[in-house]
N, C-alpha and C positions, 0 to 999 in steps of 0.2 A: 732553748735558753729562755727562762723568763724574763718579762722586762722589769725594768727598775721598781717599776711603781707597785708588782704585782701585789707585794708585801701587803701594802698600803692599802689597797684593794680587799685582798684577803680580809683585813683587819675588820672591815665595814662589816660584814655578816655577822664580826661577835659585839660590833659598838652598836648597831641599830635598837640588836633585842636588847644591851645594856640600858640603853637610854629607856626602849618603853615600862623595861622593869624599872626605873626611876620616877618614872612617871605614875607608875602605877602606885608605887610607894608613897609617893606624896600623896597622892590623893586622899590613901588609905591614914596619913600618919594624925592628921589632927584625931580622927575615931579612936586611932589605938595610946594616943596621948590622954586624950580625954577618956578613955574607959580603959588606962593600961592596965588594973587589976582584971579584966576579963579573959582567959589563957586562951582562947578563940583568937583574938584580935592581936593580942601579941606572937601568935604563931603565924597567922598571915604576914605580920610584919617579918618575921622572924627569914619566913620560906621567900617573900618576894627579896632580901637582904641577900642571903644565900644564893640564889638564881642571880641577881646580878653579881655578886661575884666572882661566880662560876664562869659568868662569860668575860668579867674583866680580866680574870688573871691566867682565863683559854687563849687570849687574843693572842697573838704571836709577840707581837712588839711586847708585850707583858712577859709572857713568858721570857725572852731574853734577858730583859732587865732586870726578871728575880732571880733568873741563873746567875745573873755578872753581880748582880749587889751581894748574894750568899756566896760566891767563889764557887761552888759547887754545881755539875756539869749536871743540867735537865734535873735540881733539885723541884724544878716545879712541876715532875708528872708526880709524885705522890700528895704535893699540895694542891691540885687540879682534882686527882682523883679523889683526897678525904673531901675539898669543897662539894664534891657530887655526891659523894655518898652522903655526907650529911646532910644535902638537899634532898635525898630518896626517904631517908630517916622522917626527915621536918612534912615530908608532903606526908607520908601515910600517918604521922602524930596527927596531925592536921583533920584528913581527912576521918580516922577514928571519931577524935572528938566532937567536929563539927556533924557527923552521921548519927553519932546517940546524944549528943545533947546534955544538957543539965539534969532531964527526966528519963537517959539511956541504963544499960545497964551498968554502975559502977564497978563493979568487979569486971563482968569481962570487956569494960576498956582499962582499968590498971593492968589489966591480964597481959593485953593485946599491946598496951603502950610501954610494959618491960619488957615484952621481948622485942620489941623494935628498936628501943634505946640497946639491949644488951648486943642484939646482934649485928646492929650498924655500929655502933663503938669497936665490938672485936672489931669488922673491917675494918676499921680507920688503922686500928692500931696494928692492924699487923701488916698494911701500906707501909708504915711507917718502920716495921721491923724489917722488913722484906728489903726494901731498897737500899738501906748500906750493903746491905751484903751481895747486891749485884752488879755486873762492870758496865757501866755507861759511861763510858768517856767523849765519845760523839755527840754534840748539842744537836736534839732533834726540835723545831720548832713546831711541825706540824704534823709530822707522822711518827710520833716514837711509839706509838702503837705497833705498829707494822713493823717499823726498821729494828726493835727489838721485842718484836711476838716472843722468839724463838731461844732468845735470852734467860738463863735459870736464874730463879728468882723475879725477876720484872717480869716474865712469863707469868708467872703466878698473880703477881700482883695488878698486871692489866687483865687475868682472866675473873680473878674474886670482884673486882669494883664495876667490871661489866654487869656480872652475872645480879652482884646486889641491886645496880639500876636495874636492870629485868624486870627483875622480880618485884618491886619497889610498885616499878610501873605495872604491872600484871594486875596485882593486888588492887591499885590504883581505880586502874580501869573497873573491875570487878564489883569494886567498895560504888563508886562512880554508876554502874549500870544497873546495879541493885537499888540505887537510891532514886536515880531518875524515873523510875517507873512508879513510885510511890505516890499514891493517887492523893490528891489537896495542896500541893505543895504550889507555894509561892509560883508568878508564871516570872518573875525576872531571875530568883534563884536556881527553877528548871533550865534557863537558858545560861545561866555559868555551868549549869554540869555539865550539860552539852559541849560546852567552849573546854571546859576541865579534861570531858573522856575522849576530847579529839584532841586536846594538846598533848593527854598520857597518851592516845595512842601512835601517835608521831613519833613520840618518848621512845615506846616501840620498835618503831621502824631505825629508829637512832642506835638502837642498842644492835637488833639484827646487823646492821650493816658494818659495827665495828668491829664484831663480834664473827661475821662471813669475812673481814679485810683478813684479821687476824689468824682465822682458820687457815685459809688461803696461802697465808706466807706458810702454817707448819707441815702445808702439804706440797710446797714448793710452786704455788703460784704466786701471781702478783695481782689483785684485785684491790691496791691502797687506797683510791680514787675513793670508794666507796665511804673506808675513815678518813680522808681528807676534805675532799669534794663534797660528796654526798650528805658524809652526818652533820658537820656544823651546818647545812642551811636547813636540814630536817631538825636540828634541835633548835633553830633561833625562830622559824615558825610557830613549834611546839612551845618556848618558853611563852611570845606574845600571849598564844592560846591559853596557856596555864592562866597568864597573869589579867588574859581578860576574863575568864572566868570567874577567878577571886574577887575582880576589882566589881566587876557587871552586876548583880545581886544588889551590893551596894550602893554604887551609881545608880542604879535602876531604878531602886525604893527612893533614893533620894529623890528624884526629876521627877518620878511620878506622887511624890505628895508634894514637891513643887509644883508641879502643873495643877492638881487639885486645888490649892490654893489659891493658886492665881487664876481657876475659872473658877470658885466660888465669888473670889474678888467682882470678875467682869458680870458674872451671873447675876449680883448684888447693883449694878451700875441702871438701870431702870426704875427700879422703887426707890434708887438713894437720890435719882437725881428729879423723882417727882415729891420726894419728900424735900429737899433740900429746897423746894418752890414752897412750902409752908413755912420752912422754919426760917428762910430767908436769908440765911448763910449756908456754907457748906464745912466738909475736914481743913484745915491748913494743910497745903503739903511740908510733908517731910522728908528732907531729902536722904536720909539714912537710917529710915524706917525698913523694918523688914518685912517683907510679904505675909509674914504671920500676922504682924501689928499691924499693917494696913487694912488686913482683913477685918480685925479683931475691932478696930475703929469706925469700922466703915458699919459692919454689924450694929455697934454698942449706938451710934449715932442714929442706924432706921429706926433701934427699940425705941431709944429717948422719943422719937418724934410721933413715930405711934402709938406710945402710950398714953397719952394724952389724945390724941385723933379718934382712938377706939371707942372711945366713949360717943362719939360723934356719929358715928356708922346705925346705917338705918338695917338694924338685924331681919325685919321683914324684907327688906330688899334681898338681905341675902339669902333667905328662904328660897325666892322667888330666882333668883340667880343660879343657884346651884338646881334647881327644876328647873330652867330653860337649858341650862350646860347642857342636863344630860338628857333634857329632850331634841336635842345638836347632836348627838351620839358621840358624845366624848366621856370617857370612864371615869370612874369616881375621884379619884385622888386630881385628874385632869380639871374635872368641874370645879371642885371643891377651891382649885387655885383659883380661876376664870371669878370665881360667886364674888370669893373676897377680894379680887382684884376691883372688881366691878365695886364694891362695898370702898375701898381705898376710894378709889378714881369721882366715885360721887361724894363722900364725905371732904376730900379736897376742895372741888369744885362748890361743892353749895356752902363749904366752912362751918361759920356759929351759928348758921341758921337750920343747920339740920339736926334733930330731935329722934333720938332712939325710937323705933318700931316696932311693930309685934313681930313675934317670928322667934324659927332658930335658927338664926344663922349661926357661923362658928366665933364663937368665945375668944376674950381678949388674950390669955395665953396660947390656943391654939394660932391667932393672927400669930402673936412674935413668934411661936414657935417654925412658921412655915412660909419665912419671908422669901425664902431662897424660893419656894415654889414657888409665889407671887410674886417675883420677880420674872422669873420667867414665863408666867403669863402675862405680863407686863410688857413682853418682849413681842409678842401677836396681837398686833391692835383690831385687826380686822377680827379674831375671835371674841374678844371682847365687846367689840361695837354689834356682832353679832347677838350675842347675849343679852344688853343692853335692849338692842332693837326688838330682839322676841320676848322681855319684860315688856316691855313699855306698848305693846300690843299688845300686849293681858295675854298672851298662846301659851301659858303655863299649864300643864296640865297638872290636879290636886294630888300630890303624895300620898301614894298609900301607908 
């Protein structure tokens, strides 16, 4: 005998993966608002939609409640199974389009994406022709795969909406491991197809086992557990994976040119805060600035105060700065920061009394252009003082 609660229990394996497919929707939904003409972005929305509703209206307590609101006994396995098919439809649309691109071949994806629309629509509709004409009078909540394998007509139509997930998923994988292997590709979108071809391949194991429950009853065994037990928690694994795969790529680029931003920001926090000792103010904060604009501020403020400094820098010193760097044995692009940081750090210090020199050191547009460097040798003082100290000991050796 089950206990009371089991129902309730049951239900959790199809509400968890509901909820992350929710999650993941949201994430995605400001992008596909803001660029809803893009048919990529609205087909992710389209498939994570679908996938959650696949599992809201699987859950048992759901199913009941569409039987008893329609009058009609287990009308909800044909609206269970068109929601699946149409999500097998929506992923390989999906995955076509996103695999060739706006520069892919246009013919064979119209090619590829009518026959997927024509021959997941027959499914659907002939789900839909199949089932009045079979006798289900017994409400199955969780096994009406099984408890009516053997049923003419519903036979058919649990074996056609199987075979099209298969296949779906087959293809899936396929499209999926072709692609991952395709050398240059983004490394956050390589890690969605990874999450993608092991959530299709779950997909997989989900169809196998409906698909062995239902064999099983027409050969007069009983192996239901498989479609009961078994596939929902193998498919609400599989759904999370799908849906992180989709969502990951996305997220991924995001937090990664967030975090670029915000260590250019911290990168920038040494020259702005030995400039902001010249200019004798600093930025105001603002409290609902964005990390692009703080950046963009923080920049626009070192230029302003260098530009006028530069003309102050003794270019013979930096001659003699970037020959001591790289007589220190640090590489070109390395000195070349140390010269002009060294060039800042005395021009500060000795202010309007210091008077341009001979030399070539590097030019007022290369200074702005290469703060971020000089910033970060701004960040190693003992390199610097290093530098400093083998100038000012004359151990330069003469550039050839």
């Amino acid at each position: 005998m089950r206990p009371p609660g089991f129902l309730c229990e049951l239900s959790v394996s199809f509400w968890i993966p509901a909820a992350v497919l929710v999650t993941a929707l949201a994430i995605k939904l400001p992008s596909i608002i803001r660029l809803w003409r893009d048919p990529l972005l609205r087909a992710v929305g389209t498939l994570l939609l679908l996938a959650c509703a696949v599992f809201v209206f699987s859950a048992p307590s759901t199913v009941a409640q569409v039987n008893r609101l329609a009058g009609v006994p287990n009308i909800s396995a044909p609206w269970c199974y068109s929601l699946i098919t149409a999500l097998c439809a929506n992923g390989l649309l999906l995955l076509i389009t996103w695999r060739n691109g706006p520069c892919g071949r246009p013919a064979g994806t119209r090619r590829a994406r009518r026959w997927v629309l024509s021959v997941y629509s027959g499914v659907i509709v002939a789900l839909w022709v199949l089932f009045p004409l079979a006798d289900t009078p017994v409400e199955r909540l969780r096994d009406l795969d099984t408890y009516y394998a053997a049923t003419p007509f519903v036979r058919e139509g649990i074996l056609l909406y199987l075979l099209a997930h298969a296949v779906a998923c087959l293809v899936s994988s396929r499209l999926i491991r072709a692609w991952v292997r395709v050398p240059g590709l983004d490394a956050w979108l390589r890690r969605g197809l990874r999450l993608l071809g092991a959530g299709y391949a779950l997909d997989l194991v989900y169809s196998a086992a409906k698909l062995t429950a239902v064999g099983a009853r027409w050969a007069g065994r009983n192996a239901d557990w498989l479609s009961t037990d078994l596939a929902p928690a193998v498919a609400a694994v599989a759904a999370i994976l799908v849906a992180a795969g989709f969502v990951l790529p996305h997220a991924g680029q995001y937090l990664r040119d967030r975090w670029r931003i915000r260590l250019a920001h911290c990168e920038l926090r040494p020259l702005y805060r030995l400039l902001r000792s010249v200019s004798g103010a600093g930025l105001p904060f603002v409290l609902r600035a964005t990390p692009e604009l703080r950046l963009t501020r923080r920049e626009t403020f070192i230029r302003d105060v260098l530009l006028p400094l530069a003309r102050r820098i003794d270019t013979g010193l930096g001659g003699r700065a970037y020959d001591a760097a790289l007589g220190l044995g640090h590489p070109p692009e390395r000195a070349r920061a140390l010269a002009a940081a060294v060039c800042v750090l005395d021009a500060v210090e000795t202010g309007a009394r210091a008077r341009p020199g001979p030399g070539g050191g590097a030019d007022t547009a290369d200074l702005l252009r290469e703060i971020g460097a000089v910033s970060r040798a701004l960040r190693r003082p003992a390199d610097i003082e290093a530098v400093r100290a083998r100038v000012a000991g004359g151990r330069v050796e003469t550039r050839v």
